[in-house]
MDTraj code that builds the backbone (N, CA, C; nanometers):
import mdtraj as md
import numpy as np

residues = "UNK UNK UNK UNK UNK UNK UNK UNK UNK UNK UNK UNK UNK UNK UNK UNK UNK UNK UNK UNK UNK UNK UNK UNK UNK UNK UNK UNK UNK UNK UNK UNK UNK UNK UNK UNK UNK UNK UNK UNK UNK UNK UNK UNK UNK UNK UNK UNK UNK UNK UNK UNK UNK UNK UNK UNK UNK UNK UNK UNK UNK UNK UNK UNK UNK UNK UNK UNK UNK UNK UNK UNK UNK UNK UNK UNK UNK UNK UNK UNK UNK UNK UNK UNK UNK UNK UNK UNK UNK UNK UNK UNK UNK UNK UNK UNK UNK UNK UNK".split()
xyz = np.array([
    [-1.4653, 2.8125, 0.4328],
    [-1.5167, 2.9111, 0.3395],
    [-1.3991, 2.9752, 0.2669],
    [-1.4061, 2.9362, 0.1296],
    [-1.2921, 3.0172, 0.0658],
    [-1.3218, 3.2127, 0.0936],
    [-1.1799, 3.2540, 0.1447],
    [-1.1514, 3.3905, 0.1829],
    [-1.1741, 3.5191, 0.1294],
    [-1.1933, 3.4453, -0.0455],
    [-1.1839, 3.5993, -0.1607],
    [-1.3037, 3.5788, -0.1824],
    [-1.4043, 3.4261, -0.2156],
    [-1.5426, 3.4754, -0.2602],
    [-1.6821, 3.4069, -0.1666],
    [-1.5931, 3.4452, -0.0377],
    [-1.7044, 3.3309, 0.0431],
    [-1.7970, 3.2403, 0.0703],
    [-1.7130, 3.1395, -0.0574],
    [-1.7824, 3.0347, -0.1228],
    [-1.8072, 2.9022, 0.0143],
    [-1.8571, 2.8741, 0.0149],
    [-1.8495, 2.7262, 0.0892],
    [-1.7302, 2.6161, 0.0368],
    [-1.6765, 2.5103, 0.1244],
    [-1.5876, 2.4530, 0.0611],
    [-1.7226, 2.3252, 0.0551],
    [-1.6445, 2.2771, -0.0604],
    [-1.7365, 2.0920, -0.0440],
    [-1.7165, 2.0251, 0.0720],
    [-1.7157, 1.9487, 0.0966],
    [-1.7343, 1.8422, 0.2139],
    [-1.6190, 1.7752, 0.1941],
    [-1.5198, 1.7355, 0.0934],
    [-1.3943, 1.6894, 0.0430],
    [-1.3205, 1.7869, -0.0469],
    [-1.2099, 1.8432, -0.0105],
    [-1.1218, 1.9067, -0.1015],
    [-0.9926, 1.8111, -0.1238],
    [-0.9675, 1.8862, -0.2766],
    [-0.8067, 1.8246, -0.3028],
    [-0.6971, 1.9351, -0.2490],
    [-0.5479, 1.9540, -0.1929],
    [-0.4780, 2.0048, -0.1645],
    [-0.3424, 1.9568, -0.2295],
    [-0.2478, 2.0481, -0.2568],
    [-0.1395, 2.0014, -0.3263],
    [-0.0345, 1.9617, -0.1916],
    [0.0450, 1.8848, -0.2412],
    [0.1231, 1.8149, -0.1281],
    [0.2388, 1.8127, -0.1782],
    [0.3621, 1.7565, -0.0780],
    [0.5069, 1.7367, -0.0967],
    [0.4287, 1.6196, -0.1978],
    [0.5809, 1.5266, -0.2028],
    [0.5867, 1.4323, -0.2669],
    [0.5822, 1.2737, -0.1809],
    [0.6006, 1.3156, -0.0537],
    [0.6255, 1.2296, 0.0561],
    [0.5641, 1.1165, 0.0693],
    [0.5036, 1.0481, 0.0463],
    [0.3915, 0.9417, 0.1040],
    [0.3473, 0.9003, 0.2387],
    [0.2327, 0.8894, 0.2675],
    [0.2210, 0.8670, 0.3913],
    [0.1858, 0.9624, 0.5071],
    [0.3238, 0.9168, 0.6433],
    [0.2859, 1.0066, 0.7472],
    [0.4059, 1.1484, 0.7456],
    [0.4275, 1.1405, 0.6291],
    [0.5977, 1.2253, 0.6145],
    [0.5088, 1.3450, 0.5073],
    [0.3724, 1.2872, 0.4273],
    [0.3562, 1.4430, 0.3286],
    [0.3153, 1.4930, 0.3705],
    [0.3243, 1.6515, 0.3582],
    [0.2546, 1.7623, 0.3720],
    [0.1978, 1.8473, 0.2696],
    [0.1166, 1.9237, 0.3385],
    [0.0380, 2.0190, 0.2136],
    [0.1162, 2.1666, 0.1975],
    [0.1240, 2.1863, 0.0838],
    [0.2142, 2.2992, 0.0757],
    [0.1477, 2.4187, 0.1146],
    [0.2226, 2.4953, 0.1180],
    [0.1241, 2.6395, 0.1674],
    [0.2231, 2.7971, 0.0679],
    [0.1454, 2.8636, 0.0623],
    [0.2049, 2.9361, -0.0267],
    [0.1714, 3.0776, 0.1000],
    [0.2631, 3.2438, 0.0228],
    [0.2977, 3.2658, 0.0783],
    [0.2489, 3.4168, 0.0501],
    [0.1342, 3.5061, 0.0337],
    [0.1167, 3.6032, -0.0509],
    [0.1610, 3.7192, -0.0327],
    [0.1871, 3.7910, -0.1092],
    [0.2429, 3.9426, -0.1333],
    [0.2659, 4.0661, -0.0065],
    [0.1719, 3.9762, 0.0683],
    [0.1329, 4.0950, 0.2117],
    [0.1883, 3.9929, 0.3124],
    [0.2652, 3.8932, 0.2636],
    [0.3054, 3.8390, 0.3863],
    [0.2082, 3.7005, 0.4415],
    [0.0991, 3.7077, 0.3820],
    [0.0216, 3.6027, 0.4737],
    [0.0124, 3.4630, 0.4000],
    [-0.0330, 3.3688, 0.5203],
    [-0.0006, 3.2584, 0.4330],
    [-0.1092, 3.1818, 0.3844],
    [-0.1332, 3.1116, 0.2908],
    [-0.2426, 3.0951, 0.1992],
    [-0.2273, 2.9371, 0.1370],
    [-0.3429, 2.8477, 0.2000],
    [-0.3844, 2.7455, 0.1682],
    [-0.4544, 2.7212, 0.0148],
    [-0.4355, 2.7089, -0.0525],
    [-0.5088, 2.6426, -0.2113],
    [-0.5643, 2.5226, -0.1856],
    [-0.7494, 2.5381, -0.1940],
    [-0.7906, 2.4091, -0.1834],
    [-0.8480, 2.3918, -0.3723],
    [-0.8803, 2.2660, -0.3733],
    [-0.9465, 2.2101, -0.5443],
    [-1.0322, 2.1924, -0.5177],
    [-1.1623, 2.1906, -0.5779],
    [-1.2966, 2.1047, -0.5664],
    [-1.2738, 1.9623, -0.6237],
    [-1.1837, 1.8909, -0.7191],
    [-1.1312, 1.7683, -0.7366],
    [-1.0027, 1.8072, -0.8144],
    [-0.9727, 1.7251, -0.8439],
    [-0.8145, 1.6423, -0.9009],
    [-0.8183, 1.7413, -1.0302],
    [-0.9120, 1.6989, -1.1324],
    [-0.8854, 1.7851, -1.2552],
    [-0.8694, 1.9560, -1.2176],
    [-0.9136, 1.9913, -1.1227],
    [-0.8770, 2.1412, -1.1094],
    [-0.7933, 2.1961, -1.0643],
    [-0.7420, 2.1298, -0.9602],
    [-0.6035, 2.1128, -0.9418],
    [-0.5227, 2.1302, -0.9995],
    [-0.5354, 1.9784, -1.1083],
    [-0.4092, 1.9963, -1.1983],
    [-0.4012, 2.0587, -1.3085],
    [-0.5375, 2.1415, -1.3222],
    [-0.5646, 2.2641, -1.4476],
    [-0.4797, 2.4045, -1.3728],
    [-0.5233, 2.4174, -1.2193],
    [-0.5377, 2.5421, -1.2168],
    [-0.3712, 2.5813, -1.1006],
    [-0.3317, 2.4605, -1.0452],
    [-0.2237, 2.4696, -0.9724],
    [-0.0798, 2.4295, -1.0464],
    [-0.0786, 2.2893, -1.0702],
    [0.0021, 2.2370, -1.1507],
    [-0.0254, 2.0946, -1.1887],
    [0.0201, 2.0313, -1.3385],
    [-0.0523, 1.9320, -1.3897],
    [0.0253, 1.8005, -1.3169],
    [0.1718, 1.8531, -1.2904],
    [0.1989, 1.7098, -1.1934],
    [0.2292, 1.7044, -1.0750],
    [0.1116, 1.8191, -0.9715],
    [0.1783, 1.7941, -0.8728],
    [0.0943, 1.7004, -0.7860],
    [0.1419, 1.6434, -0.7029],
    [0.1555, 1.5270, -0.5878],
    [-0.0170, 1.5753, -0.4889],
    [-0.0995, 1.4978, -0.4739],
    [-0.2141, 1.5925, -0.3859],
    [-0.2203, 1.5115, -0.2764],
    [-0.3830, 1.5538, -0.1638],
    [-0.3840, 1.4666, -0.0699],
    [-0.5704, 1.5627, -0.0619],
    [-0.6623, 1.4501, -0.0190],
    [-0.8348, 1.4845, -0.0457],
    [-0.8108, 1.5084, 0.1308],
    [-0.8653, 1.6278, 0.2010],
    [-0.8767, 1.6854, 0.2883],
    [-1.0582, 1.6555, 0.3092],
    [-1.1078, 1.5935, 0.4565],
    [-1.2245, 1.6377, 0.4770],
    [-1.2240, 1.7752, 0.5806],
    [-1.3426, 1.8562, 0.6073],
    [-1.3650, 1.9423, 0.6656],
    [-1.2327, 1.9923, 0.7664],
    [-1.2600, 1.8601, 0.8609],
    [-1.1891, 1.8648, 0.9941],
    [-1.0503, 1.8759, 0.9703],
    [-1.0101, 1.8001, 0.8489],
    [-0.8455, 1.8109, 0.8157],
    [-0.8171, 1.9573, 0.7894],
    [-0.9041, 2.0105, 0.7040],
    [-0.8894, 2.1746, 0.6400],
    [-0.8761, 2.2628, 0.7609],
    [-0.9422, 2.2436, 0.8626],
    [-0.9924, 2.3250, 0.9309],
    [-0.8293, 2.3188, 1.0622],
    [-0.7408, 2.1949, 1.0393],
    [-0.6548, 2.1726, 1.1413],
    [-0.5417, 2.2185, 1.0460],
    [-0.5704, 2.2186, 0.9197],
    [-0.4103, 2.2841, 0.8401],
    [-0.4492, 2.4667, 0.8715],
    [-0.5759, 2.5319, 0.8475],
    [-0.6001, 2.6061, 0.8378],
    [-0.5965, 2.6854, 0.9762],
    [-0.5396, 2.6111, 1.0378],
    [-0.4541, 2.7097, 1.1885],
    [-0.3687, 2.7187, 1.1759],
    [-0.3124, 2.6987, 1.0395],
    [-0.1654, 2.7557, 1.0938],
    [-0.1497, 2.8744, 0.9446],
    [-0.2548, 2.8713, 0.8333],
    [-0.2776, 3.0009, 0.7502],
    [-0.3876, 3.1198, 0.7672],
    [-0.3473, 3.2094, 0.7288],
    [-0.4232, 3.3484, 0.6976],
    [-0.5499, 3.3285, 0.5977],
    [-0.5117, 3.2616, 0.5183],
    [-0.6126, 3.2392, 0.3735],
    [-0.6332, 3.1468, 0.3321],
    [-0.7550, 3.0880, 0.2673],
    [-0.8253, 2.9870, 0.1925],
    [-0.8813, 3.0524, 0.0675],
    [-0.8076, 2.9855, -0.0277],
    [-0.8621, 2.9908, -0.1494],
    [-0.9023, 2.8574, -0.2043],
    [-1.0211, 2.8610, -0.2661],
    [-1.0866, 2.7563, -0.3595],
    [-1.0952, 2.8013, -0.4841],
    [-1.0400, 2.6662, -0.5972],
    [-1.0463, 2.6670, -0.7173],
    [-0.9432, 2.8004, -0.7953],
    [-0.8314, 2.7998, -0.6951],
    [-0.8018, 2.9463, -0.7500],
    [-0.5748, 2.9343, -0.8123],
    [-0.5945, 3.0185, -0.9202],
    [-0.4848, 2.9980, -0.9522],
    [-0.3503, 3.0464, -0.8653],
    [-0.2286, 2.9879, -0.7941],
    [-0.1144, 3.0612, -0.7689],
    [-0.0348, 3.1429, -0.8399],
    [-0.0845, 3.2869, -0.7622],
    [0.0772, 3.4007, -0.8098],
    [0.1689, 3.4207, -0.7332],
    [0.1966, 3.3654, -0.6371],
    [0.2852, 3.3843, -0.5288],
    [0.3974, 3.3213, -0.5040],
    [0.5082, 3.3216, -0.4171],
    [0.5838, 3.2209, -0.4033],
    [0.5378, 3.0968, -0.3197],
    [0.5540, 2.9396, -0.3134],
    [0.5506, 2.8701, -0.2440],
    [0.6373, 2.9138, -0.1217],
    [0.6098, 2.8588, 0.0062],
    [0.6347, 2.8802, 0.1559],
    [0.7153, 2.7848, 0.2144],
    [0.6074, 2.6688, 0.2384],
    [0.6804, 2.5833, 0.3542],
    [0.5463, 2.5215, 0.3593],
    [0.5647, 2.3706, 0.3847],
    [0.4797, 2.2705, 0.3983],
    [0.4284, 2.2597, 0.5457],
    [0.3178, 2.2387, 0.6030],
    [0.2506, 2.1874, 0.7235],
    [0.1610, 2.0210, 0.6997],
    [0.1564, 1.9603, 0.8501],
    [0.1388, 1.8400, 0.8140],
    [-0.0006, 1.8188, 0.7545],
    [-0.0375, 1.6736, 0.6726],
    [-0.1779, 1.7074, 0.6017],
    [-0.2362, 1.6240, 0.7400],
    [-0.2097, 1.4979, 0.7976],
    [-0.2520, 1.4815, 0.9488],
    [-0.2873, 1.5390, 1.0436],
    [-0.3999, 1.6347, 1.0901],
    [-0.4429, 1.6690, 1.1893],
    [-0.3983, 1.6456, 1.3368],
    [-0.3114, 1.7235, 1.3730],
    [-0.2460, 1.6757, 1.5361],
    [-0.0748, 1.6517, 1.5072],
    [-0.0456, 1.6705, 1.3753],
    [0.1063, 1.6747, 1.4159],
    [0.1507, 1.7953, 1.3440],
    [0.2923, 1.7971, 1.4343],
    [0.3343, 1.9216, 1.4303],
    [0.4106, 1.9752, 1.3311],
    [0.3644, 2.1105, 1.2819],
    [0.4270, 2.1747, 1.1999],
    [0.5987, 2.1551, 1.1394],
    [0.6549, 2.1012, 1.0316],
    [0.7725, 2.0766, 1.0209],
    [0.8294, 2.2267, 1.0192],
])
top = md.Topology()
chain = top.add_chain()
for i, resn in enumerate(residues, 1):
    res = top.add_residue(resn, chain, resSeq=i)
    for name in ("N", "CA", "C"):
        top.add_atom(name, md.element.get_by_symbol(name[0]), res)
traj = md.Trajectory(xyz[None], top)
């Protein structure tokens, strides 16, 4: 459930990622104003690259993936633009460990 408008997420989200390929990318995580840390999910690709950035690198998250990055953030936002600084990447693989 996105955090600010307690939207439901779809059943597939897009997430922005390193550049890495494979078992090496991660999803970036950003970092907000109060300290907490904050996942950006897309409802697809074009919103993403409207509303995050037009070339960045992604990776399609189902439920269970969201829900295993989303232990290690404060916040879920859907469809929503970044004002914050970027953070530090966590893995988009479910079960491995935080770089």
């Amino acid at each position: 459930m996105d955090d600010s408008t307690h939207r439901p997420l779809p059943d597939l989200v897009v997430v922005p990622t390193s550049e890495d390929d494979g078992p090496d990318r991660r999803v970036e995580l950003w970092q907000g104003p109060d300290g907490r840390l904050v996942l950006f999910c897309y409802s697809d690709v074009e919103a993403l690259h409207r509303l995050y950035r037009a070339d960045c690198p992604w990776a399609r998250l189902d439920l269970d993936e969201v829900a295993a990055v989303r232990a290690h953030v404060q916040t879920l936002l859907l469809d929503a633009t970044p004002g914050v600084a970027p953070t530090g990447p966590v893995p988009v693989v479910p079960g491995q460990r935080r770089a």
